[in-house]
N, C-alpha and C positions, 0 to 999 in steps of 0.2 A: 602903857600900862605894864610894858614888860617887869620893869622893877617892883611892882608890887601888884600882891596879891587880895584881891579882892575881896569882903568880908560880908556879909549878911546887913543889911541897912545902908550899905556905904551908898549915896545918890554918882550917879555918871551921868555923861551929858551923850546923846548918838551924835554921829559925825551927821548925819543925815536924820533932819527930824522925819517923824512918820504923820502922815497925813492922811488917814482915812477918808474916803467919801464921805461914807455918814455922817462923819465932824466935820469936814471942812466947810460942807454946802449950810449948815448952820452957824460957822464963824465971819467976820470980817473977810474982805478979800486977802488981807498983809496977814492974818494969822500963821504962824510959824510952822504950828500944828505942833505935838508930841516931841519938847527935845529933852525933856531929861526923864531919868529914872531910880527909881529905888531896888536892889539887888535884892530878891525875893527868894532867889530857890535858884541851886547851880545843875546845870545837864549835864550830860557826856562831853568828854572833851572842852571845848572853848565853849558852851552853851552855856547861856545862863537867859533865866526868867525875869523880866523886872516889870514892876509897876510904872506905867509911865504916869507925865503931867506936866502941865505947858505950864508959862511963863506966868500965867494966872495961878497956878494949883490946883486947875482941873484936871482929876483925875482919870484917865482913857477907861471905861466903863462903857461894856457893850447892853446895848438896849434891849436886846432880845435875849438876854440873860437876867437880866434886872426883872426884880418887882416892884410894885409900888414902896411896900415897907422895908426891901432888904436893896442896898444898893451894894454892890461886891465891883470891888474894881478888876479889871483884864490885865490878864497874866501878857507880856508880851516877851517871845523869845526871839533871842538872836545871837550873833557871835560877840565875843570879847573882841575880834578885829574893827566892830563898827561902832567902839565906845572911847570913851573920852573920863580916865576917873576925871572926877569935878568936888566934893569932899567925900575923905573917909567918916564912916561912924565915930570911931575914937578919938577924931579932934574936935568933933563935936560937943555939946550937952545930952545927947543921948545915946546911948548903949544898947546893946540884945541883950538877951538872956543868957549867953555864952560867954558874954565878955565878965 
């Protein structure tokens, strides 16, 4: 990803999916867990925030955050070394509000 720089929407994929307890012991044994993401919000230095969601389109949404009527998905941070871009937003069908 050195060659390019990352944008607000763009989905990457982690070198290493995330597997929570909480999710895993409710999936299949073979679930993957957490590999890809959507670029949400950039931190300091190499940090950035992304929405995850597994192969399904389940989104990583922690439970003890959630209410019955608001369901908000989890921010999950990590470094630009543990990602994999996978598509940008602008070769796609859709845009942010910046573009």
């Amino acid at each position: 990803m050195a060659d390019y720089a990352l944008a607000l929407g763009d989905v990457v994929k982690l070198k290493q999916p995330y597997r929570p307890n909480t999710w895993a012991e409710r999936q299949a044994p073979d679930w993957p867990g957490f590999e890809f993401g959507i670029v949400a919000e950039f931190g300091e230095g190499s940090q950035v925030s992304l929405f995850l969601y597994d192969r399904a389109g389940q989104l990583l949404i922690t439970p003890t955050l959630a209410t019955q009527t608001l369901l908000l998905p989890t921010y999950f941070e990590c470094s630009l070394d543990e990602l994999v871009r996978y598509q940008i937003v602008t070769d796609s069908d859709y845009f942010t509000d910046d573009q």
